[in-house]
C-alpha positions in Angstrom: 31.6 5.1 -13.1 27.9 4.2 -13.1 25.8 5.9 -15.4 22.6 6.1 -12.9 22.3 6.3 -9.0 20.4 3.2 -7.2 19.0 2.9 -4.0 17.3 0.0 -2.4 14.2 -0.5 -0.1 12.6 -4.2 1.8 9.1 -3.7 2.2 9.1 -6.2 5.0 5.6 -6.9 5.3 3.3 -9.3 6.9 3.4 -12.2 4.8 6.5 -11.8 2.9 9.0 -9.6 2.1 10.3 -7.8 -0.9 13.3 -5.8 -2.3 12.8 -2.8 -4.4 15.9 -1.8 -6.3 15.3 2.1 -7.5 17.4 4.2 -9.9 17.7 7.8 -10.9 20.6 9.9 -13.0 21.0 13.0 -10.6 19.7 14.3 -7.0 16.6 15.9 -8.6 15.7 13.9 -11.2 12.8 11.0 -11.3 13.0 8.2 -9.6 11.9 5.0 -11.3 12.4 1.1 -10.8 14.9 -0.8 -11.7 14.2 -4.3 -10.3 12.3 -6.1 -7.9 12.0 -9.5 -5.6 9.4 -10.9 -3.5 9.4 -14.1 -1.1 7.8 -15.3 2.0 7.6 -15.5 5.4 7.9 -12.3 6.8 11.0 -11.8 9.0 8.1 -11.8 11.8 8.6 -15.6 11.8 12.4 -15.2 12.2 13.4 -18.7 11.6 12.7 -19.0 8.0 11.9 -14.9 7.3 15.3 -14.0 7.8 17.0 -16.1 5.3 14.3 -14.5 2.6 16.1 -11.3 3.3 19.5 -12.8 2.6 17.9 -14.0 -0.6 16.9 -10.5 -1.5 19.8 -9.0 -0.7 21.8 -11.2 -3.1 19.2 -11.0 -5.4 19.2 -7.3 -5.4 23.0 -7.1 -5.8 22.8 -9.5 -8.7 20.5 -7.3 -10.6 23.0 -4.8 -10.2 25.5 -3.5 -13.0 28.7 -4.5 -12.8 30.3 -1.4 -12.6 28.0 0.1 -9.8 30.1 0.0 -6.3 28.1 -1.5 -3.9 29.1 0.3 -1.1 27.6 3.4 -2.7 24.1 2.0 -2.9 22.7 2.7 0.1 19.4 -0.2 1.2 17.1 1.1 3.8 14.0 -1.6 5.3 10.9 -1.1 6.7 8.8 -3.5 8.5 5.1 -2.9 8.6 2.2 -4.5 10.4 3.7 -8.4 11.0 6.3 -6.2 13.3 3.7 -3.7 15.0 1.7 -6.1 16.5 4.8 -8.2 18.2 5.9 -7.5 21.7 8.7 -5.0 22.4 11.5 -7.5 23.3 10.3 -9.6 20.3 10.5 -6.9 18.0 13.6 -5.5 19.0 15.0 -9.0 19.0 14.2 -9.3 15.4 15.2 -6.3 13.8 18.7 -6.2 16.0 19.3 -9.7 13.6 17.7 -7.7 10.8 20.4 -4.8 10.7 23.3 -7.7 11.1 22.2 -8.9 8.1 22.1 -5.4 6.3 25.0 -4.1 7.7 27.3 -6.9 6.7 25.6 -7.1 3.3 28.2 -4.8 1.1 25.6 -2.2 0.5 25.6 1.1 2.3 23.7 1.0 5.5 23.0 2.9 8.9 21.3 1.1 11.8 18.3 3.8 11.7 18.2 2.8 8.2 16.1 -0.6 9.6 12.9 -0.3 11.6 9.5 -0.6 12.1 7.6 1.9 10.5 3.9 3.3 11.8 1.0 3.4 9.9 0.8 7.0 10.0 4.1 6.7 8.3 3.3 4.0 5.7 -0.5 5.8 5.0 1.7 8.9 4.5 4.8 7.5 2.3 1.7 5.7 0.4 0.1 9.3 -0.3 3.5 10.7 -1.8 3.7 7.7 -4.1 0.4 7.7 -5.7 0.7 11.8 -6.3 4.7 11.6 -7.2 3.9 8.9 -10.0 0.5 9.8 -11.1 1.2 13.3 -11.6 4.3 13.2 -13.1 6.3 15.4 -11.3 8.2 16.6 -13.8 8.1 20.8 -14.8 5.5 21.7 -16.5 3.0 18.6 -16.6 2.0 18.7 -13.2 -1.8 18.0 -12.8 -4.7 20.0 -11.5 -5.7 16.8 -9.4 -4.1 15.5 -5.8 -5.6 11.8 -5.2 -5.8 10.1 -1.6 -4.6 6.9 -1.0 -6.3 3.6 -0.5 -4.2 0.9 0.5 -5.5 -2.7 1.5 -2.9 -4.9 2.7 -3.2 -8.6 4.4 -3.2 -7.2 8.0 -4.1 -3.6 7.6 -6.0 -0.9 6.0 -4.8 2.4 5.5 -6.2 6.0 4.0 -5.0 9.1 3.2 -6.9 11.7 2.2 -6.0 14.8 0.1 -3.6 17.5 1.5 -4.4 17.2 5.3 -3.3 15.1 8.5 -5.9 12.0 8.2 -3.8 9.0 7.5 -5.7 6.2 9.7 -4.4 2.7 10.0 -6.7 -0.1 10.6 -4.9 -2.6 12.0 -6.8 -6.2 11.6 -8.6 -4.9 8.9 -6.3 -6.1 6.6 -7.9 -8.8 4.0 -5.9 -11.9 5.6 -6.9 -11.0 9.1 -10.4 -10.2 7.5 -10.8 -13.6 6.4 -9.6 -15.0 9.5 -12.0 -13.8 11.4 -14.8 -14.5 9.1 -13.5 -18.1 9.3 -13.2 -18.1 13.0 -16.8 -16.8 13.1 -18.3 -20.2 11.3 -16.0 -22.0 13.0 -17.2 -21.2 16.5 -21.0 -21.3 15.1 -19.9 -25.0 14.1 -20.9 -23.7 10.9 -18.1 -25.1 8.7 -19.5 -23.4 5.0 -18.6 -20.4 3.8 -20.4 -18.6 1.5 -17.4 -16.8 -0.1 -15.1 -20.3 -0.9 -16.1 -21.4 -4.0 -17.9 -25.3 -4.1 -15.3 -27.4 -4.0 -12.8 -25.9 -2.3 -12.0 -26.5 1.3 -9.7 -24.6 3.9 -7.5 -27.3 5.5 -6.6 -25.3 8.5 -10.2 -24.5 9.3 -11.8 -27.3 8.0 -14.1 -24.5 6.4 -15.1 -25.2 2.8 -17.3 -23.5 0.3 -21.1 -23.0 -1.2 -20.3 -20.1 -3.7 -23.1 -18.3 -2.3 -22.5 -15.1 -4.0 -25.3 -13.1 -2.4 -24.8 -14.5 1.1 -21.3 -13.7 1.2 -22.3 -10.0 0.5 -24.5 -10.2 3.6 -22.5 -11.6 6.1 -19.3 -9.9 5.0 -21.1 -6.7 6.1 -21.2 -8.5 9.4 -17.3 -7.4 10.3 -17.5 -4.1 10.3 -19.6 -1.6 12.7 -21.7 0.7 11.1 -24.3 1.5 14.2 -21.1 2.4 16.5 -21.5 5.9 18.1 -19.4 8.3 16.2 -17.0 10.3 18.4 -17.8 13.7 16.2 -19.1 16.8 18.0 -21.9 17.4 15.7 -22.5 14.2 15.8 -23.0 13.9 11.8 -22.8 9.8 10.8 -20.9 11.2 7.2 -18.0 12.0 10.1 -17.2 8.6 10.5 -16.2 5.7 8.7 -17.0 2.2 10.9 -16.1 1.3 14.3 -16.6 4.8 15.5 -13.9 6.5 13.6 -13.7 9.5 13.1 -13.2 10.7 9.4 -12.9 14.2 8.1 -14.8 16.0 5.4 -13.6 13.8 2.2 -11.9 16.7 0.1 -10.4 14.6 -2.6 -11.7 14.2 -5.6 -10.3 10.7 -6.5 -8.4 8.3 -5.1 -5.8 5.8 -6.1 -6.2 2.4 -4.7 -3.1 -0.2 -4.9 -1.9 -3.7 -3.1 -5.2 -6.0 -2.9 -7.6 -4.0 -5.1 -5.5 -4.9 -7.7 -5.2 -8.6 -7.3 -9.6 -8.7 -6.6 -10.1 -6.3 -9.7 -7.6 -8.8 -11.9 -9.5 -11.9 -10.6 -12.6 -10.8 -12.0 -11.3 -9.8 -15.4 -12.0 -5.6 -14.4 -10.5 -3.1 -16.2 -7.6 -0.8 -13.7 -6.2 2.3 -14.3 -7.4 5.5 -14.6 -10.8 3.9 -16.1 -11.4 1.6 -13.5 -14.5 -0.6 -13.6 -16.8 0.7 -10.7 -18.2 -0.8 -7.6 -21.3 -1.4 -9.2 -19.4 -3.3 -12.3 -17.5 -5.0 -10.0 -20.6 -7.0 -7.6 -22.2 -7.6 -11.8 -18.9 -9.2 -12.1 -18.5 -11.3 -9.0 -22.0 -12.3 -9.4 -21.0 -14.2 -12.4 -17.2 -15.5 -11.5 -18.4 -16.1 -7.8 -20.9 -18.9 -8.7 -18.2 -21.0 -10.5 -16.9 -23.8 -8.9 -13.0 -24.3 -7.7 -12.3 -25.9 -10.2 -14.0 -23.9 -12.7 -12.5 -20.7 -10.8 -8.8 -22.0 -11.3 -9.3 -22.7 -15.0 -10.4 -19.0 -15.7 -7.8 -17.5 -13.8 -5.3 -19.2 -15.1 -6.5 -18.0 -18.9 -7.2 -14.4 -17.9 -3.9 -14.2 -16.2 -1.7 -15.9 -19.0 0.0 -12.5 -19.8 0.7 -11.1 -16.3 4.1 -11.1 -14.3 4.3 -13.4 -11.9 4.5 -10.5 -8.9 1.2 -9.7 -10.3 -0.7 -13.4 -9.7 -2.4 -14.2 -6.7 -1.9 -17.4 -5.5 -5.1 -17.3 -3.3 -8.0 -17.5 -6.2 -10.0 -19.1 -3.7 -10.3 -15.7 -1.3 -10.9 -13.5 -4.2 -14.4 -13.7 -3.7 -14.5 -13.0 -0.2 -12.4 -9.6 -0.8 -14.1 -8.3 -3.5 -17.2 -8.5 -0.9 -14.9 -6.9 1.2 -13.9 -4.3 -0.5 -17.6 -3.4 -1.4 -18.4 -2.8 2.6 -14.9 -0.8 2.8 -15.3 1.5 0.1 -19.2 2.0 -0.1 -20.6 1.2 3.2 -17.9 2.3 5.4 -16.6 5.0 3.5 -19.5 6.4 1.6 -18.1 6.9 -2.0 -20.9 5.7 -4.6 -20.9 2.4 -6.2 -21.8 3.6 -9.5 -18.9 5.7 -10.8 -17.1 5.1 -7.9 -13.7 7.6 -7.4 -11.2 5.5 -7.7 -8.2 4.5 -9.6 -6.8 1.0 -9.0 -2.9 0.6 -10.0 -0.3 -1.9 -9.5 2.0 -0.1 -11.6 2.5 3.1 -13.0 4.9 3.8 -15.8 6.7 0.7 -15.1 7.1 1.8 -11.4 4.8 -0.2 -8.9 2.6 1.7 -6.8 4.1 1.1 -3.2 5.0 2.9 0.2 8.3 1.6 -0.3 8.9 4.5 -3.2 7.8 7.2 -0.6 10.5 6.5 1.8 13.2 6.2 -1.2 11.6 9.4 -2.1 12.1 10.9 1.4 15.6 9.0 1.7 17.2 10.7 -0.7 15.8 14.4 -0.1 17.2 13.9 3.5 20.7 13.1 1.5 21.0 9.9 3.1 21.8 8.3 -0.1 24.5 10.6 -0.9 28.0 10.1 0.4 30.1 13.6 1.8 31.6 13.7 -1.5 28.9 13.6 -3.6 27.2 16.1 -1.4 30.1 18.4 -2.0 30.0 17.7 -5.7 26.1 18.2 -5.8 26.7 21.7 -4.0 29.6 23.1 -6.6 27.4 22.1 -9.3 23.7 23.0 -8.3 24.9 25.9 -6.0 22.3 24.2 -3.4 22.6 22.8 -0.1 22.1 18.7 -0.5 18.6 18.8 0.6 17.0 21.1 -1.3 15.8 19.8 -5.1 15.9 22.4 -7.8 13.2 20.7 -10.1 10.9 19.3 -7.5 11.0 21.8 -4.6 10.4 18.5 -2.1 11.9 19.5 1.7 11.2 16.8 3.7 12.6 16.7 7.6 12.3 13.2 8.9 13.1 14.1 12.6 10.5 11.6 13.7 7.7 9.6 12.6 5.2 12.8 13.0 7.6 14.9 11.0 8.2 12.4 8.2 4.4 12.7 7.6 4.1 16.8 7.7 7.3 16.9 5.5 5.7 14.8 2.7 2.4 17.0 3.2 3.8 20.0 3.3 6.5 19.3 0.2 3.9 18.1 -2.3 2.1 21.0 -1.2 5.7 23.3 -2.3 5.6 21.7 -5.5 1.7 22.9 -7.0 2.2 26.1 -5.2 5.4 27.4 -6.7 4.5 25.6 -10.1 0.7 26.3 -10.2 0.1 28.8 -7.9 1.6 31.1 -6.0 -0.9 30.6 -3.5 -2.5 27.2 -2.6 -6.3 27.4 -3.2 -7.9 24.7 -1.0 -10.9 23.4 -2.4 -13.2 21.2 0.2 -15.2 18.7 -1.1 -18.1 17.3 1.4 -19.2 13.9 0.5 -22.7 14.3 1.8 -24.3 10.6 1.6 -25.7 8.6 3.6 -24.1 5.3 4.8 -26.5 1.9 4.6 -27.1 0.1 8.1 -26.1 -3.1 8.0 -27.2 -5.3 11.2 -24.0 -6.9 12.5 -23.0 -10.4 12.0 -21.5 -10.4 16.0 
């Protein structure tokens, strides 16, 4: 009999899809990762996307130990913003092949264990994670902080902040789709030189090559977003909104935690990650410097600064780096209002071995649902803890995933059970206005 239990979860994103394989020793104990895989296309382009998830699944059940019964490892997928923006018919289409492929796979698996999540959904699971693994959530060393959630993936953007219902998704606002329109913008201006492409380097699909205009690229990044839109608040206060006209709430956390693209821009330019993570400010005194280098020059540093990291870690796009740190400037700054000097974030890709992902939240609400148990087990788990197979003795998470809206309120409302009945006994909300004002940019459009 296996030692551990394991659980698996495809992040099936945009440009690629990967395989999280998750282990923990009882219902109630920590969760933490056990192996992972990564490959591309994304099963939106069916033809060759699909066969990357047969490769993951073999590769997850390779990883495996050998005297773990597949059939009791349950493997759950969700398909994020390559899926959302498909048609209907399309989509369906795709993830009707999807769940053949899972359901024949050996591994324990339920048709509703396949689908397209939301954004609410993925901003939400993305909350859980950064709180679950960054406050240890074991007794006794929980901390006095909750963080929000930044996450920046290629065709989305999506925040959460602190214990209330504002998970926003962005969709297009991704960096990929970012940069695609940035392209698209000097393409149609017949300008074919971008500022944020290093000299030397030139974009075959676009026919758009580089200057490695460091300062330029600031400015006309600032261009995609909307700062001077009307903002849909009552009292019409511009701190209510981020860009485009949307609406954002009071900002009550205190820090947040940042994961998928910051990572790969912070790397790039040699920054420090973690919880003492360089600053905005640090970060354009950085780019300043790495930005002006040529291709060439560019592909030689990276490849030194990155000798020593996985390979899940690399980016393979050195030559957009420049443009997303730019990007991420406007984002965090300008359309969010946090300062650039001792900005309040923490950038992770991993945190005690564990990556910092969605695709942990809904393992994390999986398995408090009892959907990774069998009956059996869930008989056995009731003998022994005198519980009922949902509720968790040490972590006091209840989550209800009825529908997309109640997945979100029952990750709010569980992390909330946890620091009450461990900190508190009753929750002291503490509001935090972020009271600055946001620059005007003129727009690029």
């Amino acid at each position: 009999m296996a030692e551990y239990n394991y659980g698996c979860v495809i992040d099936a994103g945009s440009s690629g899809s990967r395989v999280h394989v998750y282990q923990w020793s009882h219902p109630t104990s920590f969760i933490t990762k056990y192996s992972s895989f990564e490959s591309s296309p994304g099963i939106s382009h069916p033809d060759n996307g699909l066969p990357v998830v047969l490769d993951l699944i073999s590769l997850a059940k390779n990883s495996l130990p050998d005297n773990v019964d597949l059939d009791t490892v349950p493997i759950f997928l969700g398909a994020t913003a390559g899926m959302r923006i498909l048609d209907p018919a399309t989509e369906a289409s795709i993830m009707s092949q999807v769940r053949s492929l899972l359901d024949s796979s050996g591994f324990m698996f339920r048709n509703e264990w396949a689908r397209t999540i939301s954004g609410e959904e993925e901003g939400a699971f993305g909350w859980l994670v950064a709180n679950y693994l960054k406050n240890g959530d074991i007794p006794g060393k929980m901390s006095d902080t909750t963080y929000g959630a930044i996450d920046l993936g290629g065709r989305i953007f999506t925040v959460h902040a602190f214990l209330l219902m504002y998970p926003h998704l962005f969709l297009y606002y991704g960096v990929d789709q970012a940069i695609n329109k940035f392209n698209a913008h000097h393409v149609n201006k017949k300008s074919l030189v971008s500022p944020c492409y290093p000299v030397g380097y030139k974009d075959i699909a676009t026919g758009v090559s580089g200057s490695g205009a460091w300062h330029e690229c600031l400015i006309q990044v600032a261009g995609l977003f909307d700062f001077i839109y009307d903002c849909h608040h009552g009292d019409g206060k511009s701190e209510r909104c981020s860009f485009n006209g949307v609406y954002q709430p009071p900002l009550r956390s205190k820090r947040f935690i940042a994961m998928s693209a910051f990572v790969y821009t912070w790397d790039f330019l040699g920054l420090k990650i973690g919880s003492d993570t360089d600053d905005l400010k640090t970060m354009i005194k950085k780019a300043q410097k790495v930005c002006s280098m040529s291709y060439k020059e560019q592909v030689k540093y990276y490849t030194e600064i990155s000798a020593e990291m996985s390979t899940e870690r690399r980016t393979k796009n050195i030559h957009t780096q420049c443009f997303n740190a730019a990007y991420i400037y406007h984002l965090v700054h300008s359309g969010f209002g946090l300062p650039a000097r001792r900005t309040p974030i923490e950038i992770y890709h991993h945190i005690n071995g564990t990556d910092v992902d969605w695709a942990l939240g809904m393992m994390l609400v999986e398995r408090n649902k009892g959907s990774c148990e069998t009956s059996g087990q869930r008989s056995t788990i009731m003998k022994i803890t005198g519980t009922s197979d949902i509720e968790s003795s040490d972590y006091k998470l209840l989550f209800i995933s009825i529908t997309p809206t109640c997945v979100i309120i029952a990750c709010i409302l569980g992390y909330m059970l946890v620091r009450t009945r461990r900190k508190y006994r009753m929750l002291e909300v503490r509001y935090l206005y972020v009271d600055q004002s946001i620059q005007m940019t003129r727009r690029m459009y």
